[in-house]
C-alpha positions as MATLAB code, in Angstrom:
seq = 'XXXXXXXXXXXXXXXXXXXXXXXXXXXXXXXXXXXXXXXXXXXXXXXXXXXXXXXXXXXXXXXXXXXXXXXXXXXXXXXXXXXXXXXXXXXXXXXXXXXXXXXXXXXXXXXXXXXXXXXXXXXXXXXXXXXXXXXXXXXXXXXXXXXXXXXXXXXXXXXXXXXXXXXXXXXXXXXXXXXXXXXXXXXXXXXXXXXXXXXXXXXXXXXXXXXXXXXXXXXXXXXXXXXXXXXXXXXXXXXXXXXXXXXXXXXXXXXXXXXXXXXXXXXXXXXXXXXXXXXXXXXXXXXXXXXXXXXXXXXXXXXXXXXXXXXXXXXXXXXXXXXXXXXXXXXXXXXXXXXXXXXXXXXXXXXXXXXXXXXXXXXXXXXXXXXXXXXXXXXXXXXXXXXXXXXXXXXXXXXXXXXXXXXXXXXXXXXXXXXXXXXXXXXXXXXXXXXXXXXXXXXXXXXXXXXXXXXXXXXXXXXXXXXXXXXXXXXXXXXXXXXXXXXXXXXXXXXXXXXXXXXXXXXXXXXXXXXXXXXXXXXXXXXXXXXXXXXXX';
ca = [
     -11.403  -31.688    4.714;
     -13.343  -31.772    7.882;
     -10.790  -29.707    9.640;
     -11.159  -27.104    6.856;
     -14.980  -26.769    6.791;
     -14.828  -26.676   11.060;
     -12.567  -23.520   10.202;
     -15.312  -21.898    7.679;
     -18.215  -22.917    9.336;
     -18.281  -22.517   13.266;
     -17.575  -20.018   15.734;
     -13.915  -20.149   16.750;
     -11.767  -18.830   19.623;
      -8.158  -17.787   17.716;
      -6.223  -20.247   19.482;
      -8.466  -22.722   18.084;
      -8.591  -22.185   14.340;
      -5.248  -21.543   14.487;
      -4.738  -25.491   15.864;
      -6.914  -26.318   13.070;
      -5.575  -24.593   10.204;
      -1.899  -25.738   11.046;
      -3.544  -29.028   10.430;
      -5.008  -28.914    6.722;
      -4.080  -26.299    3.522;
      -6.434  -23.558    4.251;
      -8.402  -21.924    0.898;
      -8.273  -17.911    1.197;
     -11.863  -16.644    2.273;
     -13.326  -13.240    0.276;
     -15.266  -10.418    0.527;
     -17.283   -9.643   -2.782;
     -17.735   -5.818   -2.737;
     -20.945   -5.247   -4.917;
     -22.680   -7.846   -6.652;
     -22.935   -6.208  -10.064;
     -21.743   -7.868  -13.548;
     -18.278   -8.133  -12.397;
     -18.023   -9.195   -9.315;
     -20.380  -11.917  -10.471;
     -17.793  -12.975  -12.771;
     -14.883  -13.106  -10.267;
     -17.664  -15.585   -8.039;
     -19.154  -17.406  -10.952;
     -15.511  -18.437  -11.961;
     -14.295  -19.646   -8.078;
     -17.634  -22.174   -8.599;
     -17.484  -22.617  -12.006;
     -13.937  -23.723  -12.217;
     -13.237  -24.666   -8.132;
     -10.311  -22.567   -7.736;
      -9.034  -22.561   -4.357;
     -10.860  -19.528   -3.093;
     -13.936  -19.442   -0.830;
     -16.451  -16.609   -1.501;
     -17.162  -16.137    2.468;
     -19.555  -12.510    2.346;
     -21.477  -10.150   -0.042;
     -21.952   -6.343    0.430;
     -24.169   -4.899   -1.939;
     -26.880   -2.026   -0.925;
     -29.389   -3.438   -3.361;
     -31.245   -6.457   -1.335;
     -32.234   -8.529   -4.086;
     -28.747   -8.359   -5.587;
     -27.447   -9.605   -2.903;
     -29.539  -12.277   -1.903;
     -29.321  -13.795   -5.274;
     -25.813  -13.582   -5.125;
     -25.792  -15.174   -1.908;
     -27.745  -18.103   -2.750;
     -25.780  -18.696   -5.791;
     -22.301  -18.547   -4.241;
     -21.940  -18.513   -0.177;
     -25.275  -19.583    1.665;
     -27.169  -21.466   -0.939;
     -30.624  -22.788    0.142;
     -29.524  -21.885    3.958;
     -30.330  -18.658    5.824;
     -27.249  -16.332    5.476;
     -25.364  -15.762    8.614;
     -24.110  -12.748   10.512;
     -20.682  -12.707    8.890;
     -22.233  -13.628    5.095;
     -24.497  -10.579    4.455;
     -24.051   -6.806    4.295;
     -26.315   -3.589    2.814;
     -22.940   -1.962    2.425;
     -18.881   -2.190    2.435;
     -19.317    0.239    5.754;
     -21.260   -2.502    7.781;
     -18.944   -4.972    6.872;
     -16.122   -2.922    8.015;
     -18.355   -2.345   11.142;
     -18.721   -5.990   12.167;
     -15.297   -6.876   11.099;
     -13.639   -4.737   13.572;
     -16.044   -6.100   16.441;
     -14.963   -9.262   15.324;
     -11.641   -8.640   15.386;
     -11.485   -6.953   18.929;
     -13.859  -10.076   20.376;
     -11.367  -12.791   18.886;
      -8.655  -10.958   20.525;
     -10.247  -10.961   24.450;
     -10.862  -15.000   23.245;
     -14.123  -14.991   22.365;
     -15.629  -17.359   19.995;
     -16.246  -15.618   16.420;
     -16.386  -17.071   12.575;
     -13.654  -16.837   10.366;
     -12.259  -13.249    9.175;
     -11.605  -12.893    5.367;
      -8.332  -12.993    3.820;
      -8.904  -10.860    1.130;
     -11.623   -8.443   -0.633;
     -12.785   -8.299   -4.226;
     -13.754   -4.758   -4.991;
     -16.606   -4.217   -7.905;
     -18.182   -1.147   -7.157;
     -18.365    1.526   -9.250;
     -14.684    3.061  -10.304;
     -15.053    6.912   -8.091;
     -15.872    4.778   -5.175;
     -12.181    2.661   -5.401;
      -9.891    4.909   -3.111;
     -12.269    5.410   -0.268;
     -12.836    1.673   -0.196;
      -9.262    1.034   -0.394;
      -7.996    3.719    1.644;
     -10.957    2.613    4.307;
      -9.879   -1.206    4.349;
      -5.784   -0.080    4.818;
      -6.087   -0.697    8.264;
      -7.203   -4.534    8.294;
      -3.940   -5.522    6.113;
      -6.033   -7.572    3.662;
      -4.836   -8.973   -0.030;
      -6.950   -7.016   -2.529;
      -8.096   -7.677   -6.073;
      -9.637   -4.625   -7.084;
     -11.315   -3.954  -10.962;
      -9.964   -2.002  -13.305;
      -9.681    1.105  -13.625;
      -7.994    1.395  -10.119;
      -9.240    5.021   -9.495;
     -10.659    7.335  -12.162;
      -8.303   10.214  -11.777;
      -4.368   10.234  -11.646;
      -3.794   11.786   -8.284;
      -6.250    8.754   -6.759;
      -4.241    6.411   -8.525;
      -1.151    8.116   -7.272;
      -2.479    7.666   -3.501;
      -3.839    4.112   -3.643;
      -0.124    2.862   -5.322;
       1.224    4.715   -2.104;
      -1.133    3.783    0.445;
      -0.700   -0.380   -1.081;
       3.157    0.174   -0.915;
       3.853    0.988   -3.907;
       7.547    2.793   -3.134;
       8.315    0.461   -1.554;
       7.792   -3.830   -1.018;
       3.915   -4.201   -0.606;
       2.577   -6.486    2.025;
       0.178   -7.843    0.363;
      -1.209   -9.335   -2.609;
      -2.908   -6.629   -5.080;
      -4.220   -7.547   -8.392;
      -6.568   -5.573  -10.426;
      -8.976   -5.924  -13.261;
      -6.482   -6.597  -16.265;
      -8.255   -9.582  -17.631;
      -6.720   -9.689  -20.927;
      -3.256  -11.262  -19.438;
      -5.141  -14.233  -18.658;
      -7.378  -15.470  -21.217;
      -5.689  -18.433  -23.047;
      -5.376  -16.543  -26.147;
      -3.587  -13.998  -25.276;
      -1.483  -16.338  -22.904;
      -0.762  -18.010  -26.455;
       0.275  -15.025  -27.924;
       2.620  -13.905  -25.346;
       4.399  -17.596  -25.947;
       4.444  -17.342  -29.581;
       5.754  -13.718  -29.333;
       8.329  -13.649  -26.592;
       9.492  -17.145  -25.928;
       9.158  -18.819  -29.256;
      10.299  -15.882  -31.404;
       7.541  -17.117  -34.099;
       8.384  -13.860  -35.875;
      11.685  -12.986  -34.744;
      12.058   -9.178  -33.238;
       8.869   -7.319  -32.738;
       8.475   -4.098  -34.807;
       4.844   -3.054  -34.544;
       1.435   -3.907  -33.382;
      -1.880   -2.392  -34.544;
      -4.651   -3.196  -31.851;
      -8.386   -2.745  -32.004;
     -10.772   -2.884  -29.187;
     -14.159   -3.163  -31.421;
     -16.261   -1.908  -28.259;
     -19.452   -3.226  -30.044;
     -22.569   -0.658  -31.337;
     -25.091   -1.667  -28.504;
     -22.556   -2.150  -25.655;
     -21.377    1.279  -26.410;
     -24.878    3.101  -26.208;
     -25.633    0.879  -23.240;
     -22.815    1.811  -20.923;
     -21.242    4.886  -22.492;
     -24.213    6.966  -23.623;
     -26.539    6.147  -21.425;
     -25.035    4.165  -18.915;
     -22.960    4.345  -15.564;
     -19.413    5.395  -17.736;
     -21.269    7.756  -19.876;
     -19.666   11.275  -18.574;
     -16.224   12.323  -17.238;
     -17.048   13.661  -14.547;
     -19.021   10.880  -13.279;
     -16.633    8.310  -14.325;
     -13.748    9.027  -16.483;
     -12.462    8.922  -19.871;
     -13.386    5.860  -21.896;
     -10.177    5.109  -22.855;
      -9.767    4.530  -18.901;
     -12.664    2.774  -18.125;
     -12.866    0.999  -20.922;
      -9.450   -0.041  -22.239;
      -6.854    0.826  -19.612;
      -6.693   -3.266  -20.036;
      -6.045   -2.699  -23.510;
      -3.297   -0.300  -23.263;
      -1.528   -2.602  -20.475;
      -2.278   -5.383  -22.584;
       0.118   -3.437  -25.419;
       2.690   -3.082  -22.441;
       2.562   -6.671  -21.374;
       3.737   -7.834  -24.411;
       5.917   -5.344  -25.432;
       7.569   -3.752  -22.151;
       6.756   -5.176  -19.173;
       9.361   -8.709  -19.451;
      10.417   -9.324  -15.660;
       9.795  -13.022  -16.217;
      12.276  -13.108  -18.367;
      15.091  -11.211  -16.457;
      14.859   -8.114  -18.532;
      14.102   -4.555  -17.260;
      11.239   -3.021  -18.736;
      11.728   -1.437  -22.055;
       8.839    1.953  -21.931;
       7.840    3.904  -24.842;
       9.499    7.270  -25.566;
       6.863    9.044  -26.984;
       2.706    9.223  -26.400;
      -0.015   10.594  -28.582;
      -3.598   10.336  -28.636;
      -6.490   12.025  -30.896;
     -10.302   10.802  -30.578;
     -13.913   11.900  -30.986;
     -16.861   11.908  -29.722;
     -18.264   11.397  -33.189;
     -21.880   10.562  -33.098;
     -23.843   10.866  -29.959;
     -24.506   14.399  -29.946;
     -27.782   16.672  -30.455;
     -26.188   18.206  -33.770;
     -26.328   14.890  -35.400;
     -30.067   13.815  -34.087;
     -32.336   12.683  -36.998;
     -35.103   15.791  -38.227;
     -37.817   13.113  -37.467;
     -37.090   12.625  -33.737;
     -38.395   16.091  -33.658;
     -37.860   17.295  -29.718;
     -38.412   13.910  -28.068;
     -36.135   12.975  -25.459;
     -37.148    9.144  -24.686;
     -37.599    6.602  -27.573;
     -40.972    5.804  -25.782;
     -42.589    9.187  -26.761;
     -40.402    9.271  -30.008;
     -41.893    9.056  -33.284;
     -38.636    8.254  -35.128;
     -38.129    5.370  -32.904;
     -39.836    2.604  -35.041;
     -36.984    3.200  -37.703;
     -34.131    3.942  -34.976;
     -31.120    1.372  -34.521;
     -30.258    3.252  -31.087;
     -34.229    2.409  -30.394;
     -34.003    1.185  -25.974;
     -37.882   -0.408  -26.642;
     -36.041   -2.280  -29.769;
     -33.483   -2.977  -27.836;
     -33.890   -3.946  -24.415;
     -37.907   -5.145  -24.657;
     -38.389   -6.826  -27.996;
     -34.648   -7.641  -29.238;
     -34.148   -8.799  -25.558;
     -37.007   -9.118  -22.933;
     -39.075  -10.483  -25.516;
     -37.012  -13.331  -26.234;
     -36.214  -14.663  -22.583;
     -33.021  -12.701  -21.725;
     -32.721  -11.846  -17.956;
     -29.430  -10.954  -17.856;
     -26.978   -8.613  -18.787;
     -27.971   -5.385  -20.154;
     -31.747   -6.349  -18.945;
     -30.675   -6.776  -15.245;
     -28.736   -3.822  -15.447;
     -31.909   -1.608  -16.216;
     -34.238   -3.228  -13.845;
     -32.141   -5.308  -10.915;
     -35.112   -7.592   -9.671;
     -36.155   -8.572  -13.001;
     -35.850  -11.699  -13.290;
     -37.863  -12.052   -9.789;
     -40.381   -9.932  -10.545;
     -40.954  -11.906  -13.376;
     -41.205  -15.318  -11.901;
     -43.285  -14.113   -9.348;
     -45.614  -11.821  -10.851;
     -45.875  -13.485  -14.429;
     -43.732  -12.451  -17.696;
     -46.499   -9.364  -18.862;
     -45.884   -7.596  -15.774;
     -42.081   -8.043  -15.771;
     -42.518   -6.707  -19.273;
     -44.278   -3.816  -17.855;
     -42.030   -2.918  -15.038;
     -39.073   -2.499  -17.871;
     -40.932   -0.333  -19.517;
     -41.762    2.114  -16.766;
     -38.412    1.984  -15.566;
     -36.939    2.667  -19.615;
     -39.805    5.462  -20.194;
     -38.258    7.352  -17.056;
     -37.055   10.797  -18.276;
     -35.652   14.247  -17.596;
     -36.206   17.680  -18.245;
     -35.284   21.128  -17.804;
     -36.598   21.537  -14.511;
     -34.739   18.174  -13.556;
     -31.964   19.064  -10.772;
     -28.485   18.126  -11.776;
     -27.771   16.180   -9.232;
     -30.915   14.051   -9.838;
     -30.311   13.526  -13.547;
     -26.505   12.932  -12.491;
     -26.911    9.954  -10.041;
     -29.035    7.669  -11.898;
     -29.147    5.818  -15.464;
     -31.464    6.983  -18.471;
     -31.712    4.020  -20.564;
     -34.693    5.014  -22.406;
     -33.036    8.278  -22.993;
     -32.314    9.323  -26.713;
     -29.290    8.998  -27.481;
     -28.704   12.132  -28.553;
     -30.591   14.153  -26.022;
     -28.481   12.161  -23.254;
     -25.494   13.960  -20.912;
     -22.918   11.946  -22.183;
     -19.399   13.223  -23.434;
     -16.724   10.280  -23.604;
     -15.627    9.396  -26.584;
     -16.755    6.776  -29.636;
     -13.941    6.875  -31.397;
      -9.905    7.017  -29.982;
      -6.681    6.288  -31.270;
      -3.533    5.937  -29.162;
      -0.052    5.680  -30.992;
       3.140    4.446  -28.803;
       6.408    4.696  -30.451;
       9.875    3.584  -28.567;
      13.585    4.622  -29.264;
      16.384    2.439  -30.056;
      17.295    0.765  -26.444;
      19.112   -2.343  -27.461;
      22.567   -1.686  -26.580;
      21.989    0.276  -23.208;
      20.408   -2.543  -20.397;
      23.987   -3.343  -17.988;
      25.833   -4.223  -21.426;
      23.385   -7.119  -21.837;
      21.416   -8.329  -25.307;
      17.756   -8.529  -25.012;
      15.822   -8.945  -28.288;
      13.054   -6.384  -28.713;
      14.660   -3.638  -27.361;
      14.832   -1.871  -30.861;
      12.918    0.732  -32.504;
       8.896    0.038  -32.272;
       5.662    1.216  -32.459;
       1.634    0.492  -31.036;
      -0.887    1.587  -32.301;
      -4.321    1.359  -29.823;
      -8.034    1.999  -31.680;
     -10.787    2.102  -29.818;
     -14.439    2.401  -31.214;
     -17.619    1.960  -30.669;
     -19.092    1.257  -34.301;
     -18.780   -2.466  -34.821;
     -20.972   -5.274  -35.024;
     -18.316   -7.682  -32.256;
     -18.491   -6.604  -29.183;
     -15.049   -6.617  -27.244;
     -13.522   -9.159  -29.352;
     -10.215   -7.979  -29.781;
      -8.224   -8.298  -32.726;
      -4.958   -7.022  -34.268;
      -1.744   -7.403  -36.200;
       2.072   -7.463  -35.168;
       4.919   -7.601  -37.473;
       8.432   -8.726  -36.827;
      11.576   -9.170  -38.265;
      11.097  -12.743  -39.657;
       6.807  -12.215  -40.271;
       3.393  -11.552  -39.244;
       1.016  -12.470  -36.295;
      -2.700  -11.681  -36.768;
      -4.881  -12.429  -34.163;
      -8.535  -12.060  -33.362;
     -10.732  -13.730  -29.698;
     -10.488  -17.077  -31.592;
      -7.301  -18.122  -33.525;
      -3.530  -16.764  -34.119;
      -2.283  -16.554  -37.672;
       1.382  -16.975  -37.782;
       3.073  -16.126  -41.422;
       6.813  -16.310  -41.784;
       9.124  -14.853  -44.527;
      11.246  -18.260  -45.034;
       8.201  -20.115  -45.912;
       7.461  -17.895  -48.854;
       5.060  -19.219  -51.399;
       5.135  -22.513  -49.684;
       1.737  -24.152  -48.232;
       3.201  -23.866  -44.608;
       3.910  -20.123  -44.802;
       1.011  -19.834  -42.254;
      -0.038  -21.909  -39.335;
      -3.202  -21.274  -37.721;
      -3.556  -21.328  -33.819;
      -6.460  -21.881  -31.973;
      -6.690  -21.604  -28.371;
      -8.930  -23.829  -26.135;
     -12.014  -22.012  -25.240;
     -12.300  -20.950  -21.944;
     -15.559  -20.370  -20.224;
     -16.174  -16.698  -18.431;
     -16.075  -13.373  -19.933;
     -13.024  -12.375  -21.356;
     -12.412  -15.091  -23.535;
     -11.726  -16.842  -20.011;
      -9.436  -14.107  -18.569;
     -11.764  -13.719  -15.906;
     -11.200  -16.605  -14.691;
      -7.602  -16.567  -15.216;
      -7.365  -13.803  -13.105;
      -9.362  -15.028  -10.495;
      -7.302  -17.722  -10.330;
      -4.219  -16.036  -10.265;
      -5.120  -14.045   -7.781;
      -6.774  -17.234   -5.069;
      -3.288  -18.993   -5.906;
      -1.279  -16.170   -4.310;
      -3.397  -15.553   -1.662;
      -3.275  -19.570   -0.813;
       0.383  -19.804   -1.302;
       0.741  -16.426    1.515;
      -1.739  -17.678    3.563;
      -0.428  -21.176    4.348;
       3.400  -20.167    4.203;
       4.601  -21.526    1.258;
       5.813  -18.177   -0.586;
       6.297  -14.797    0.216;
       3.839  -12.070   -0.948;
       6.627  -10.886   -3.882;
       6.974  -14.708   -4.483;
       3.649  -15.657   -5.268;
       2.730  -11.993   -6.779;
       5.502  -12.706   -9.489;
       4.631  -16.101   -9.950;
       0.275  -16.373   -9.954;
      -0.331  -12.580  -10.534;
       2.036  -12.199  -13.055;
       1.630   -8.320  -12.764;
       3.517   -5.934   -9.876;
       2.073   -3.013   -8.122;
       4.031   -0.706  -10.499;
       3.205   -2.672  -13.652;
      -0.604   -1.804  -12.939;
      -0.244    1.613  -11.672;
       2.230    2.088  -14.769;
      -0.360    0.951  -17.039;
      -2.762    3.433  -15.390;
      -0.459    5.890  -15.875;
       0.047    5.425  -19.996;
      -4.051    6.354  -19.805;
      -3.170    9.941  -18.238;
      -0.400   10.377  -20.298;
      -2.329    9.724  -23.414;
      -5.143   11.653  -22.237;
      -2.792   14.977  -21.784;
      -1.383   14.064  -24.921;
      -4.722   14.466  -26.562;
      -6.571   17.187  -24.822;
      -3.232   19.104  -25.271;
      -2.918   18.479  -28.916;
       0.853   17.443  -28.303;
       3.246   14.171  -28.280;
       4.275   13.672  -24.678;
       7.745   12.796  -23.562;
       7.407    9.874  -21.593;
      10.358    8.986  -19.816;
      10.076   12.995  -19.023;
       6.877   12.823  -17.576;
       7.281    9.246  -15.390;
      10.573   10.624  -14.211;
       8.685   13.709  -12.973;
       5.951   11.243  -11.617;
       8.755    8.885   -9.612;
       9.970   12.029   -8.040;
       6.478   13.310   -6.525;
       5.774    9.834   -5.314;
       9.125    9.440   -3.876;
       8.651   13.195   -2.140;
       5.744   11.840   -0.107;
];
């Protein structure tokens, strides 16, 4: 242990923390890139459930962001060091190639980092990525991977993708983790609790407020600042459909894709045709007089429902970072008034573009804002008849299927999944708490159904979070210290390859063309025709 805190702790020449590490089972060290919501969660989960990961450095342009993050998770109550604390991914990458070159003439320097943890915002992903290449380091980056296909395309290539990656990559699909869904996948595909899978009917129920917060007027609220909201907000719901009905490796079965793709969707109320008469020509609830009566209300929402009443947090942080300090430090009436300046910002006609474009209106009326993703999306998956075809071998669930993906914003839960599958020999329905399992044989009996009910897992995701995180430290460790190779311990901790992720990515486009060209898309056609322009480069 002492050996192992020598290693984090002081400056080292290479020769010597390479005599030290032989000596004890070294923890992979991180880079947090940004300190939002998420990668808060990946941190908050290494502490909260000591997996074997150290969170070494934070790079975050906002300073009070970072230093809170720092105090919580890498320096604590000490001063931060030289390696610990960066106003951006660039300085980082900076000092780390100083370091680099100094350890290599012998000079004494801290510990490198193993591995980064990229939560910045989703159009930022490739040049990140593409920027860090060079320093061959294992990468966990949140979903969606890139916001557009061609990006996704290049990152896939640039990680190795055609061919046997060198490193561990995991990204933001949360959902294979929780213990839920891990229950799920048992009950579905190892158990056969309902025999051969037919069909499964998935909601994401995004949640009313969440929805207006983030995707009206929030960071994901246009395309062409983020992407579609079926990417950025379920492209872990769409590979969640795939995990459990395609993507089988660990059971020695080729994948078994969909034939056919089809999307339609809305973007069914947040529009200026459908603003209320008595909101008149306000554009922020704080100068509205239809406000008092307004659910979509931001002084409801984010001062009285939430301010009011103690919360700090998440969506209050989000609209003013320092918040909570300013609050502690200046007393709980200012703090009160600093959100409100900050919500009462506003735009108008004379705004430029690019200034309305590159900052959040939360105050904003909802239908007065810029957004255009959609509130309301269906996604229907349908496969052929496979069964007989896989190297003359029998694999249940190869049949004749469908999935069918809703996403909307109109509910009162708030990203708590539920859905329904049928089967050959009965029903699973599920929701973010229990599994209801109903078979046919047990017709009119008392035992017909049997109720399953996870453990509850701490972190967001009904603990998929931290599953992931978890996942992903245990395959860096295992690389790190020589005990597996990086294909080993991706198949065996990540549980997801390269291609399974990009894959999933790709379903997204796929659905999207589907959609915007009012059409059912061939999908072996169109992956084929994606293999060959990734194999062509």
């Amino acid at each position: 242990m002492a050996e192992a805190k020598q290693v984090d702790a002081e400056k080292l020449t290479d020769s010597e923390r390479t005599r030290l590490c032989s000596a004890v089972r070294r923890k992979p060290r991180f880079l947090v890139i940004g300190a939002g919501q998420r990668g808060t969660a990946y941190a908050s989960a290494v502490a909260r459930e000591a997996l074997p990961a150290v969170i070494t450095a934070i790079a975050d342009p906002i300073r009070s962001k970072r230093s809170s993050f720092g105090k919580k998770y890498i320096w604590k109550d000490r001063q931060p060091r030289q390696d610990q604390d960066f106003d951006s991914w660039q300085h980082f990458l900076e000092y780390e190639k100083s370091r680099r070159e100094a350890e290599a003439t012998g000079e004494k320097v801290y510990a490198g980092v193993d591995g980064i943890i990229l939560c910045t915002q989703d159009q930022t992903h490739k040049g990140i990525l593409q920027a860090f290449g060079p320093l061959k380091l294992h990468v966990l980056c949140e979903k969606p991977i890139a916001t557009t296909l061609q990006d996704c395309q290049d990152i896939y290539l640039s990680l190795g993708g055609a061919r046997s990656p060198e490193k561990i990559f995991s990204t933001g699909h949360v959902l294979r983790y929780s213990p839920h869904n891990m229950l799920l996948r048992k009950l579905l595909l190892e158990d056969r609790a309902i025999g051969e899978l037919v069909s499964i009917e998935h909601t994401e129920p995004v949640g009313w407020f969440h929805f207006s917060h983030s995707y009206v007027r929030g960071n994901w609220r246009k395309e062409s600042l983020a992407a579609p909201s079926l990417l950025c907000k379920s492209c872990h719901d769409i590979d969640f459909i795939l995990w459990l009905l395609c993507y089988k490796t660990d059971f020695g079965e080729p994948a078994h894709m969909p034939s056919l793709v089809s999307s339609v969707g809305n973007l069914s109320l947040f529009t200026k045709r459908r603003k209320p008469e008595a909101a008149g020509n306000a554009t922020n609830c704080f100068s509205c007089s239809h406000e008092p009566s307004c659910n979509w209300s931001a002084k409801k929402m984010y001062v009285e429902k939430l301010y009011d009443r103690g919360h700090r947090d998440f969506p209050v942080r989000v609209v003013a970072p320092d918040i909570e300090e300013i609050a502690a430090k200046a007393g709980t009436e200012y703090g009160r008034e600093v959100l409100t300046q900050i919500l009462s910002s506003d735009y108008d006609a004379s705004t430029p573009r690019a200034t309305i474009e590159s900052q959040q209106w939360y105050g904003r009326c909802v239908w007065e804002s810029d957004n255009d993703v959609l509130d309301d999306q269906i996604v229907t998956l349908t496969w052929d008849d496979d069964s007989g075809s896989v190297s003359s071998r029998e694999f249940p669930d190869r049949g004749p299927k469908t999935a069918v993906f809703h996403m909307i914003a109109f509910t009162e839960a708030q990203c708590e999944r539920r859905g329904k599958i049928s089967g050959t020999h009965g029903e699973i329905q599920y929701d973010s708490k229990e599994i209801r399992v109903y078979k046919f044989d047990k017709f009119l009996e008392p035992e017909a159904a049997e109720i399953f009910t996870p453990p509850k897992a701490a972190g967001g995701h009904g603990g998929g979070d931290g599953g992931l995180m978890n996942g992903f430290s245990k395959a860096v460790e295992a690389v790190i210290n020589g005990e597996l190779s990086v294909e080993q311990a991706q198949a065996k901790y990540v549980g997801c390859t390269l291609k399974e992720a990009f894959m999933s990515h790709a379903m997204v486009f796929a659905a999207e063309e589907a959609r915007l060209g009012r059409k059912i898309v061939d999908w072996q056609d169109w992956w084929a025709k994606l293999e060959q322009r990734l194999l062509s480069q």
